[in-house]
C-alpha positions, 0 to 999 in steps of 0.5 A, a space after each residue: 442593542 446592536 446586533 453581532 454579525 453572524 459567525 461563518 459556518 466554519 467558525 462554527 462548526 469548530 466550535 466546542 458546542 456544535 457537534 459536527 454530523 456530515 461529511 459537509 460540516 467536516 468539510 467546512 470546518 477543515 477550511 472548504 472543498 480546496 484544503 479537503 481536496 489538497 489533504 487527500 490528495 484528491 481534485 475539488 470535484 471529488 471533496 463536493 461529491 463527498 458532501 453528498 455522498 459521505 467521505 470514502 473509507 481510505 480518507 478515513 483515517 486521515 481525516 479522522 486524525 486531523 480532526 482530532 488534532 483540531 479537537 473538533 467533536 465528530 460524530 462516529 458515523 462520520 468516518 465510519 465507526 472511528 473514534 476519535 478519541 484513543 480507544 481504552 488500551 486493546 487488550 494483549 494477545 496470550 504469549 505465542 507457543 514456541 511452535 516449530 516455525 517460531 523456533 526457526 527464527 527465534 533461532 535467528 535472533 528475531 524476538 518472538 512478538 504476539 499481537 491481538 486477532 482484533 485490530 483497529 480497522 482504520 490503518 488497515 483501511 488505510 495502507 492496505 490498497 483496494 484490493 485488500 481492502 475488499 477483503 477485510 472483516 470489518 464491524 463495529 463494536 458496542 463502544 462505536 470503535 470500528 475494528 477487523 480481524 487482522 489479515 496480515 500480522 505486519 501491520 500489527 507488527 508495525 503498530 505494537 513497534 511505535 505504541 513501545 516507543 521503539 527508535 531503534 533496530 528490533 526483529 520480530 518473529 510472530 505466528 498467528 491466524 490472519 483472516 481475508 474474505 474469499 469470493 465463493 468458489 475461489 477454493 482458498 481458505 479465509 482462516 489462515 497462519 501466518 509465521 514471519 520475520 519483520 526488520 523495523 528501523 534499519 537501513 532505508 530502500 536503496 543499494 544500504 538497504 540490501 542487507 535486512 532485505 537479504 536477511 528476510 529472503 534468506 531466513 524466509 527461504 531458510 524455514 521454507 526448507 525446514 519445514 519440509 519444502 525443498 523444490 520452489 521458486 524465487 520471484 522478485 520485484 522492487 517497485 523503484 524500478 518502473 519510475 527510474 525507467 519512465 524518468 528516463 523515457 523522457 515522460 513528464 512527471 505528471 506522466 510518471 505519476 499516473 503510470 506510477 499509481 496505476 501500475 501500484 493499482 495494479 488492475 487498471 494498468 492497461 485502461 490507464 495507458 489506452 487513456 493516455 494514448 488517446 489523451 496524446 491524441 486529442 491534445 485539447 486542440 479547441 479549447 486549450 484557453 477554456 474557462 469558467 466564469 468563477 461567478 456563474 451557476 452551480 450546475 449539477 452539484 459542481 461549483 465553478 471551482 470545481 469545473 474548471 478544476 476538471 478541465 485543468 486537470 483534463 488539459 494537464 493530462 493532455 500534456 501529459 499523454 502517451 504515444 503509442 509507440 512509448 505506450 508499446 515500449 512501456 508494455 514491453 517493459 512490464 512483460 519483462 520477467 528472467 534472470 536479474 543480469 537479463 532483465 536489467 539489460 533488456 531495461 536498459 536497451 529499452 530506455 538507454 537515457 535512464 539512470 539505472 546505477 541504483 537498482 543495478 548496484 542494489 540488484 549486484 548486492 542482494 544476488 551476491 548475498 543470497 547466490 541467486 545463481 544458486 537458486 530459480 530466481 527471477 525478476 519478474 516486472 509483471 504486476 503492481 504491489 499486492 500490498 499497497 504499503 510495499 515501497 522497494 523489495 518485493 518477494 514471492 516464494 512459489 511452489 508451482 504445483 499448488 496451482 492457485 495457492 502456490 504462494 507459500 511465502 511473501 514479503 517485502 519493503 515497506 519504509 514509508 508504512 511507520 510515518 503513515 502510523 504515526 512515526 515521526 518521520 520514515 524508518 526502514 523496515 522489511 518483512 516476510 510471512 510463510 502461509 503455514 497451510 500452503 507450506 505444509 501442503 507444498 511439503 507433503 506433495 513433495 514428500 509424497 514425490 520423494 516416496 
């Protein structure tokens, strides 16, 4: 009798009967390390440390999804506790009290919306950025399911908008408690409210988008002074800005994108510009047409794939690197921080070849709908996105005496969150939240004040 030869590993594992337990047997199954690695986004090296290591929690939700498409049997540990089967239906939160804040706007036109304290913990994971990440209260619960105490209700907002089949504009008003760990000592609450206003399937970011945007900032502020809170600060940012300025620098699009996610990351902004400027430096002078023999070894765990993926992308950051006096010109930019009209002139004399009409007729729009010369407002470049998920407009309202609490309101645009979720394609969407503890606390200093 002859014998069949035997079935790749890859077939295999996408096999019905096989059951797949590893982050390598994920990996295989998927089509190898390279079709991993352009999924997420991410170089080969990274996809071959996965296979020991295991896949990291932002992958999660992706390939999670991926992989249940495909109908490949996964284990739950895998991705960390998610199923990939769809949970039994979350059971709904009991309707909102009509509480002050909610009455406020309700009033407005925004349909009051409750959603669950528990929350499925992969979007969370996903969209949220690392820094909020840290500070999720996750676990698992007895079905396997890995679920969180939601710490901000715009996501929630964002979920119950698709599992309703919406296509079209809704505006939702919510309150309810958010959680997020505190490091001991930071003297913030992990329990706190939230009440806020969200805008979904609307204009997309761009000089259109600034009516929803004037809403939200408008009505945010609105509540702000009906609650008692009548001396604050207006801060602004839109994240659209930093690569119309870079593009316009004369920087590579590889440049662009790595200043681009770095300063999104916030945190290791300045580290990323010292690397660039020393990349600059070097150019990979010596070994400019190194190259790995595709047959050789494996050496520590990397493939000669992976090798010589690390040393394109090494040479493509060299391309890609910065001089100092651009590195100087850039940190110039990033400081900027005043009145609108001054801020756009000091970025356009910093980078006179950038085409800056977008921003500039955007920035016109919205100050004349919400007569920033009327208010303390300023637009300050200084930081990258406290949520990962904010793609144009971003928002603080600040009552400076609170000291590390003085943000008592926040928001922002986040257009590209829905498709993330599971939309069909892009919808507009901007929002706001007060942190009801804050505002109340900033409304009986200055009452306090008044006396």
């Amino acid at each position: 009798m002859e014998e069949k030869p035997q079935a790749s590993f890859a077939a295999r594992a996408a096999s019905p009967e096989m059951r797949l337990s590893s982050a390598s047997g994920v990996i295989d199954a998927l089509g190898g390390t390279k079709t991993v690695a352009d999924i997420l986004g991410v170089g080969q090296s990274s996809v071959s440390n996965y296979r020991k290591l295991g896949f990291p929690a932002r992958s999660h939700f992706v390939l999670s999804k991926i992989c249940a498409e495909r109908g490949l049997d996964v284990a739950d540990a895998v991705f960390g506790g998610i199923r990939l089967t769809p949970p039994a239906p979350t059971r709904a939160a009991a309707a909102l009290p009509r509480t002050q804040a909610l009455e406020i706007f309700t009033r407005n036109g925004f349909a009051p919306l409750a959603t669950p304290v528990l929350q499925p913990a992969a979007p969370f994971i996903d969209r949220m950025g690392e820094e909020m990440r840290r500070r999720l209260f996750t676990f698992t619960d007895p079905a396997g399911e890995q679920l969180c105490l939601r710490p901000d209700l715009t996501i929630p907002t964002a979920l119950a908008y698709l599992k309703n089949g919406e296509s079209r504009l809704q505006k939702y008003a919510y309150e309810g408690i958010a959680f997020r760990y505190q490091s001991r000592g930071a003297g913030k609450p992990e329990e706190f409210t939230q009440a806020g206003i969200e805008i979904i399937g609307g204009a997309t970011a761009g000089a259109d988008s600034y009516a929803d945007d004037a809403t939200i900032v408008r009505d945010v502020m609105n509540a702000v002074k009906a609650l008692g809170v009548s001396q604050f600060q207006l801060r602004l940012n839109h994240f659209a800005m930093l690569p119309l300025f870079l593009q316009g620098f004369g920087l590579t699009p590889r440049a662009v994108s790595r200043l681009t996610r770095a300063y999104h990351q916030s945190a290791n902004f300045e580290t990323v510009i010292s690397q660039m400027v020393g990349e600059e430096a070097r150019q990979l002078t010596a070994d400019t047409n190194l190259s790995v023999n595709p047959s050789g070894p494996t050496i520590a765990g990397r493939t000669p794939q992976d090798i010589q993926t690390r040393i394109d992308r090494l040479r493509e950051d060299a391309k890609a690197g910065l001089t100092q006096a651009q590195a100087d010109v850039i940190t110039r930019f990033l400081n900027l921080n005043g009145a609108v009209e001054d801020v756009l002139r000091e970025m356009t004399q910093l980078a006179p070849q950038a085409d800056l009409t977008s921003v500039t007729d955007y920035w016109q729009a919205l100050r004349d709908a919400l007569s920033l010369d009327a208010l303390q407002a300023t637009l300050s470049l200084t930081g990258g996105r406290k949520m990962a998920y904010y793609t144009g407009l971003s928002f603080e309202v600040l009552v400076p005496a609170l000291a590390n609490q003085s943000v008592i309101a926040a928001g922002g645009r986040y257009d590209d969150l829905l498709q993330a979720l599971g939309a069909e394609h892009a919808l507009g969407a901007v929002g706001g939240a007060l942190a009801l503890e804050r505002v109340e606390a900033a409304a009986q200093s200055q009452k306090g004040d008044r006396a």
